[in-house]
C-alpha angles and dihedrals in degrees: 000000000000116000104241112237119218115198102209140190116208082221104051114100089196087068099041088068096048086051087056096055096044081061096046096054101036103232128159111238120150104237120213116190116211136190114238092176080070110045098245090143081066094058121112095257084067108060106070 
């Protein structure tokens, strides 16, 4: 099974909450932070 990928902000309550029930729930997902301050979501590896 693939390991699920969540592109996170440190800031974002909406992934905060989804942290917390990873956790929670103890799955395994790979978790990958990103800075939206600085425009990381419009990189190339985005746009797919």
């Amino acid at each position: 099974m693939v390991r699920p990928i969540l592109y996170s902000h440190d800031a974002s309550p909406p992934c905060r909450g989804v942290l917390l029930a990873i956790e929670a729930l103890g799955l395994d997902v790979e978790i990958r932070i990103i800075n939206l301050l600085q425009d990381e979501q419009l990189d190339e590896k985005f746009q797919k």
